[in-house]
Residue, then its C-alpha position, 0 to 999 in steps of 0.5 A: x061271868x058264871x055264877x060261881x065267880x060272881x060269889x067271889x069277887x067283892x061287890x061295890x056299891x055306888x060310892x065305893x065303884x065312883x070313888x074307884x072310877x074317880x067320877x061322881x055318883x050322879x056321873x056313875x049312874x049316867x054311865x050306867x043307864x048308858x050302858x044298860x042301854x047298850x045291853x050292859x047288865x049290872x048285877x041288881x038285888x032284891x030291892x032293884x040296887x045295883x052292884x058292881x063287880x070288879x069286870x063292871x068297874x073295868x067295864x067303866x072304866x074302858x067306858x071313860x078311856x073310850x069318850x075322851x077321843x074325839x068325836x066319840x059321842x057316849x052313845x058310841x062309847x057305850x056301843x064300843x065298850x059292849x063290843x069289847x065286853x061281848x068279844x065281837x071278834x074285836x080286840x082292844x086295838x081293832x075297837x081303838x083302830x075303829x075309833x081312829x077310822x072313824x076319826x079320819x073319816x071325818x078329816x074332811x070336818x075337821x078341815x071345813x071346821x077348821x076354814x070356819x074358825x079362820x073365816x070366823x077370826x078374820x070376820x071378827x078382825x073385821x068387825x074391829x076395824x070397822x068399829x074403830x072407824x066407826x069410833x074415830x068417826x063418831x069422835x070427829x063428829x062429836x068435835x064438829x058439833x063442839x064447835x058448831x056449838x061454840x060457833x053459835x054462842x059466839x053470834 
């Protein structure tokens, strides 16, 4: 953004940019560390407080569109959102269809995750089993100590 459209637009300040992105203060500022990270600039004044311009609000909220895939971390959100602000040739769709290759990519993940939760959930079917054998046992041998008991006051 030049300098002459940067005197026109409305800055916002941290509270108004998160009531904007529906986010708290403290996420914004997490945001933003992120993305200054990735080599975003924020506009900043005198006294080192940042502002935000209409196309850092955008810039945000493409940042909180592109986490919510999965397997998307923030890190790679933010490196996704400066393709897209420095026009690396990317479109919005060929930074999507990056996400979703990256997503394919991991099917094989997926799928080894996916065998462990049914291992696991059968392991857990297991484990019940067992602990009500366990219980009946316990429940016998509790009747048996009774009447060894009884059998002995009896004598």
């Amino acid at each position: 953004m030049n300098r002459n459209q940067e005197k026109t637009q409305k800055i916002f300040n941290s509270r108004e940019s998160a009531a904007l992105l529906n986010i708290k203060e403290s996420t914004l500022r997490k945001y933003v560390l992120l993305l200054e990270d990735a080599g975003y600039k924020f506009h900043k004044n005198e006294l080192g407080h940042r502002g935000y311009y209409e196309n850092d609000i955008v810039s945000l909220k493409k940042l909180l569109e592109i986490k919510e895939f999965p397997e998307m971390t923030l890190k790679r959100s933010a490196s996704a959102v400066m393709s897209w602000v420095q026009g690396d040739d990317l479109s919005e769709a060929e930074i999507y269809d990056n996400i979703f290759s990256y997503t394919r990519h991991n099917a094989s993940y997926n799928e080894l995750h996916k065998e462990i939760q049914d291992f696991k959930k059968r392991h857990e079917a297991y484990n019940h089993t067992l602990m009500e054998r366990m219980e009946k046992q316990e429940k016998v041998l509790n009747e048996i100590h009774e009447k060894i008991g009884k059998l002995i006051k009896e004598q």
